[in-house]
C-alpha distance (Angstrom), angle and dihedral (degrees) to the residues before:
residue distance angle dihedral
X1 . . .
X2 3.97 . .
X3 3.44 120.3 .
X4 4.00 92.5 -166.6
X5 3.69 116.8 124.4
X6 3.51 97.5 -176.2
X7 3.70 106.6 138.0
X8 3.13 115.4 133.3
X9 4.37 118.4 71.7
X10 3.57 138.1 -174.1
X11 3.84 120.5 -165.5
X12 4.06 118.4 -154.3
X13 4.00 105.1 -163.0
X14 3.86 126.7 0.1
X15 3.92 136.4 -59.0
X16 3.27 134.4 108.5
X17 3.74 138.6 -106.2
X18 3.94 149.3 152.6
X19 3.62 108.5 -98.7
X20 4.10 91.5 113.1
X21 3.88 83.7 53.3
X22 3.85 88.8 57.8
X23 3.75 100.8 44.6
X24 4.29 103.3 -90.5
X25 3.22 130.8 145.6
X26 3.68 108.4 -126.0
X27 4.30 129.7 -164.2
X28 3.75 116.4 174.9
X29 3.42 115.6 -144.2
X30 4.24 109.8 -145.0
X31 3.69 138.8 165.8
X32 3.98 114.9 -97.3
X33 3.97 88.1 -106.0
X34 3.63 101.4 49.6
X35 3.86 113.4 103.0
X36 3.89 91.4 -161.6
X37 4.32 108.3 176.5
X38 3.77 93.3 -139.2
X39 3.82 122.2 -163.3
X40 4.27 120.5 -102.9
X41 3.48 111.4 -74.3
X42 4.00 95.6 24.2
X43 3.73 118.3 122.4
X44 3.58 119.3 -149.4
X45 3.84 117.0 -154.6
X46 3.69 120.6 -170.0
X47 3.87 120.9 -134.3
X48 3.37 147.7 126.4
X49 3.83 119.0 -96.8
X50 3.91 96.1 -146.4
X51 3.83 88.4 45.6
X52 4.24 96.5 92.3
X53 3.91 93.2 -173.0
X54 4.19 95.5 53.1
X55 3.40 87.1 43.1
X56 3.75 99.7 58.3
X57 3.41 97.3 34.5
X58 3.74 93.8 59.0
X59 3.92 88.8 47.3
X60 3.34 87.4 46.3
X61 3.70 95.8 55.4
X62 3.68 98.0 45.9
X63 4.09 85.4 51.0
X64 3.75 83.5 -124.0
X65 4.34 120.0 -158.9
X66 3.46 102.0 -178.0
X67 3.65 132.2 26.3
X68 4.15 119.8 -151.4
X69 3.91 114.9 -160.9
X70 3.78 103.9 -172.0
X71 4.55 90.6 172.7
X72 3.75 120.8 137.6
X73 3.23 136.6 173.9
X74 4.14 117.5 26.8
X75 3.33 81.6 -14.0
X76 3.46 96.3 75.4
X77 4.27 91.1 84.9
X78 3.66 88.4 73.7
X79 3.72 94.8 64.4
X80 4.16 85.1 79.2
X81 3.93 93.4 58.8
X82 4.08 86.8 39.2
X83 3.78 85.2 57.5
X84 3.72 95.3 46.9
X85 3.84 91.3 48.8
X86 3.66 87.0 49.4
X87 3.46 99.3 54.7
X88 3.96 99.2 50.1
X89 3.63 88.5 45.5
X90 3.69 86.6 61.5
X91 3.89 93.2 -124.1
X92 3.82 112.6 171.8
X93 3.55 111.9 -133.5
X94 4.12 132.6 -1.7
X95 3.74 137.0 -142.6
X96 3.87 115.5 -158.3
X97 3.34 112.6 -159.0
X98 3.84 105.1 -98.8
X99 3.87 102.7 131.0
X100 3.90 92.6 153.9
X101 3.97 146.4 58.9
X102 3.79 115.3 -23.5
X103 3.67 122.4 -67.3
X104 3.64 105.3 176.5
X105 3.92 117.5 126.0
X106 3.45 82.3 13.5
X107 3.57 110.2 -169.7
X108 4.08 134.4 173.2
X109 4.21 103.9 -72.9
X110 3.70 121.0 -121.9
X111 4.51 79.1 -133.7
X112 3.91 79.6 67.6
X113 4.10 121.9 -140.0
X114 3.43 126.2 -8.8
X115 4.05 87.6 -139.8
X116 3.87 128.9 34.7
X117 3.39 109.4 -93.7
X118 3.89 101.1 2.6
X119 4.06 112.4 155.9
X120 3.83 86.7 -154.0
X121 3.57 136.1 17.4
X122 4.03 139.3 -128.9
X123 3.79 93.1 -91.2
X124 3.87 102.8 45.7
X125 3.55 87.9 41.8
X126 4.20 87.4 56.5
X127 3.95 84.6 34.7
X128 3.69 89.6 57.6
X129 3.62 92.9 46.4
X130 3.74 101.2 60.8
X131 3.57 100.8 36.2
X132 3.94 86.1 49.7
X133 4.13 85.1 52.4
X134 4.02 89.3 52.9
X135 3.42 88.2 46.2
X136 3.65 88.4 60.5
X137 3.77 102.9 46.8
X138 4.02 92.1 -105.9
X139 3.63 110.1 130.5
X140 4.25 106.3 -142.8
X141 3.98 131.7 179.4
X142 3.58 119.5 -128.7
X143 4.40 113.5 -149.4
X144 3.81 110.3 -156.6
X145 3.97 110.2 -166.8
X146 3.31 111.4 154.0
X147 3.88 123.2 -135.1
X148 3.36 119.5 -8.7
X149 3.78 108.2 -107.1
X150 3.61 94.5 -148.8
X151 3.98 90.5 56.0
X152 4.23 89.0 54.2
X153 4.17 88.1 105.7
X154 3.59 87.4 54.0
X155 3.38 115.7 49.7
X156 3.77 90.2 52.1
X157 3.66 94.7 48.3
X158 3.95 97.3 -116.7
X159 3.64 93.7 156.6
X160 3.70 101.0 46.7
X161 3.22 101.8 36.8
X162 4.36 113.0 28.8
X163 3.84 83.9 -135.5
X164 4.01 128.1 99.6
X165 3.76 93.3 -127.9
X166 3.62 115.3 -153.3
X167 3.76 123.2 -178.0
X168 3.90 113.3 -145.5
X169 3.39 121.2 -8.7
X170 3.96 98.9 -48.7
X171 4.11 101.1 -142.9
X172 3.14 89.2 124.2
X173 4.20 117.2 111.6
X174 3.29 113.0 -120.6
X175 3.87 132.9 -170.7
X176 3.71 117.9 -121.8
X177 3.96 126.0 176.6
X178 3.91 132.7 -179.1
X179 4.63 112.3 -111.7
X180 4.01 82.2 -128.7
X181 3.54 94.6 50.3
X182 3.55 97.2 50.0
X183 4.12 88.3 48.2
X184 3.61 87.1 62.5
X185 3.76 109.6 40.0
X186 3.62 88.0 43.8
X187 4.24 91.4 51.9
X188 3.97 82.4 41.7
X189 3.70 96.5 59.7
X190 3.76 95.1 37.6
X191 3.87 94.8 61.6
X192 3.76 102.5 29.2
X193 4.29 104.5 36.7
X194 3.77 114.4 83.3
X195 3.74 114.3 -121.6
X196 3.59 99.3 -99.6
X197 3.52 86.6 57.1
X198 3.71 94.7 57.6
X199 4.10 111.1 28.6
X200 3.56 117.3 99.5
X201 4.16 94.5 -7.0
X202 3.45 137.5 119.6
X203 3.96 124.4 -133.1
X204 4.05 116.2 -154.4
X205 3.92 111.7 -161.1
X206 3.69 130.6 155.7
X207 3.82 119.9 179.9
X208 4.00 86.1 -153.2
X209 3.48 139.0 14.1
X210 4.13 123.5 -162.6
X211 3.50 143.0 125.7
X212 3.99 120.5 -85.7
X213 3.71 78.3 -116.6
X214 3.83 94.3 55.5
X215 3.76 80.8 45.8
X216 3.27 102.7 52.9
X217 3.57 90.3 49.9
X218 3.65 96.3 75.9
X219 4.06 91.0 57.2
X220 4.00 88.2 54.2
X221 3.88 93.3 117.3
X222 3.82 91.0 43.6
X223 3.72 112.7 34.3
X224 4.38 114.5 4.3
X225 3.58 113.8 -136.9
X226 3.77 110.8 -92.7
X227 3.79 122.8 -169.5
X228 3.65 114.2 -147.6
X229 3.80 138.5 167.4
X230 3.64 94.9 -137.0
X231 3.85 137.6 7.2
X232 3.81 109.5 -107.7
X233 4.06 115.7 -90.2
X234 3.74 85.4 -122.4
X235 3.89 94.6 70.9
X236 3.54 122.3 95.9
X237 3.76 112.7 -106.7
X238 3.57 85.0 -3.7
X239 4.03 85.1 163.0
X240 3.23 97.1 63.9
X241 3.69 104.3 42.4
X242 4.09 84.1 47.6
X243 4.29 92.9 56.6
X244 4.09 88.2 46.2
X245 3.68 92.7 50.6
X246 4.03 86.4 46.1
X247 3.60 93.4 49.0
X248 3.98 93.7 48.2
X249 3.65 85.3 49.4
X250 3.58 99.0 73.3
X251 3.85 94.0 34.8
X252 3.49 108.0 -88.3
X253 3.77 94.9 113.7
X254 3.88 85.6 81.8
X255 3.54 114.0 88.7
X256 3.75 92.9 -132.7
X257 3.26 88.5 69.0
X258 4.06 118.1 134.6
X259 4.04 108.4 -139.1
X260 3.45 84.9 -162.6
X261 3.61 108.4 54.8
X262 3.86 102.4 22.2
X263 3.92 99.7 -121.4
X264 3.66 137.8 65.3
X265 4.01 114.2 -41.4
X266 3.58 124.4 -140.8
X267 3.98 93.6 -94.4
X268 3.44 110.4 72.2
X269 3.61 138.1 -123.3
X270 4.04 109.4 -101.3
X271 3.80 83.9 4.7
X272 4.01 83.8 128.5
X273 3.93 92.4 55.0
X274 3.63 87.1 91.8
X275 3.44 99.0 63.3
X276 4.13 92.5 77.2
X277 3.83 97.7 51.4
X278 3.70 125.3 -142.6
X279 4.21 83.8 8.8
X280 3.95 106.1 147.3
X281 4.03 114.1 -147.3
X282 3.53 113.6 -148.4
X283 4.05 117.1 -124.6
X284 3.31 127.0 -124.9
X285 3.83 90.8 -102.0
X286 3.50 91.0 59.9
X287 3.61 102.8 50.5
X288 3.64 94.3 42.8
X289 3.86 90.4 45.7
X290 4.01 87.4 -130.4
């Protein structure tokens, strides 16, 4: 029997999961201008992510155990004043937003930034962010899922393009895992994992794992695989989606990827699947309806 008492959650940014479903109480914590449509029995509470005070009052009030960031992007530097809010509010247990490949002894990449002109990228920034919450004495949970299956079309330019556009020679395996499916494992470990279980780890699923070859495979009558050395100018962030396709190139799209050593690591990808018996992960050819 579970000997969690996690109960009560607090969710900085947007994303969906099952917590409701399994008896939480749930507050959303959004910027004043957001108009987010929340689901029935979701509270959203206004603040200001940088501002510590708000912040910890308004965990505070809601008597919050475990607090959810789900940011990306720039907002990503708010996840150090979310962590000191957390801690003087007396929250149990924290969950940066990582919720992709690994980021631990993050480090500048030899693919270069992400985004022109960035003085940090995504990983260091999430890098930063849990070795800054040690640092404190807050205990936090890191999720590693890999790519997002649902964002397959986009990083290879599908859309813009009619082309599967792979960069390299994609024979690499990559880790790929359903938004939905993530929602739920990560709501299934929160309220059925004891503590020691949870505080300062870090979980490695994948819901698939294949090749951007195998991938592009399944888009053969829609878009035919094209190899490329660089996604056209003319694509929107085509930066970005170029230094992802780089990095799963040479293997670190799997999330049991080591950082630190540039191959595999000892913990292996999807080796936390089997923490949420009997769950079924969606493929890639299920989520994409291909």
């Amino acid at each position: 029997m579970s000997t969690n008492t996690y109960k009560s959650f607090a969710v900085a940014g947007v994303g969906k999961t099952s917590l409701l479903a399994r008896g939480a109480s749930v507050i959303v914590l959004t910027r004043s201008c957001s108009n987010k449509v929340l689901p029935e029995g979701v509270q959203a509470v206004q603040v200001d992510y940088a501002d510590v005070s708000t912040v910890t009052d308004a965990l505070k009030e809601h008597s919050v155990d475990v607090l959810i960031s789900t940011l990306s992007g720039e907002g990503l530097a708010a996840q150090i004043p979310l962590a000191d809010a957390a801690k003087t509010a007396g929250v149990q247990l924290y969950v940066p937003s990582e919720f992709g490949s690994p980021s631990e002894f993050g480090s500048p990449s030899k693919f270069g930034s992400p985004t022109d002109g960035a003085q940090e990228g995504m990983g260091e920034l999430k890098e930063k962010t849990a070795v800054y919450s040690k640092s404190i004495g807050l205990p936090s949970l890191r999720l590693y899922t890999g790519l997002f299956q649902e964002y397959v079309p986009l990083l290879t330019a599908v859309a813009e393009t009619g082309r599967f556009l792979i960069v390299g020679k994609g024979e690499a395996p990559v880790s790929f895992t359903a938004i939905p499916d993530i929602g739920e494992y990560l709501a299934y470990v929160l309220t059925t994992l004891p503590p020691d279980q949870l505080h300062d780890k870090i979980l490695r699923i994948e819901g698939q794992r294949s090749t951007m070859l195998e991938i592009g495979a399944l888009f053969a009558e829609k878009a035919p695989i094209e190899h490329v050395d660089n996604i056209p100018s003319s694509v929107p962030f085509a930066p970005l989606r170029e230094f992802l396709q780089k990095k799963f190139d040479v293997g670190a799209g799997s999330t049991g990827w080591d950082i630190s050593t540039g191959k595999e690591g000892s913990e292996p990808a999807g080796g936390a699947n089997e923490l949420y018996p009997g769950f079924k992960f969606k493929t890639v050819q299920e989520t994409l309806g291909l």
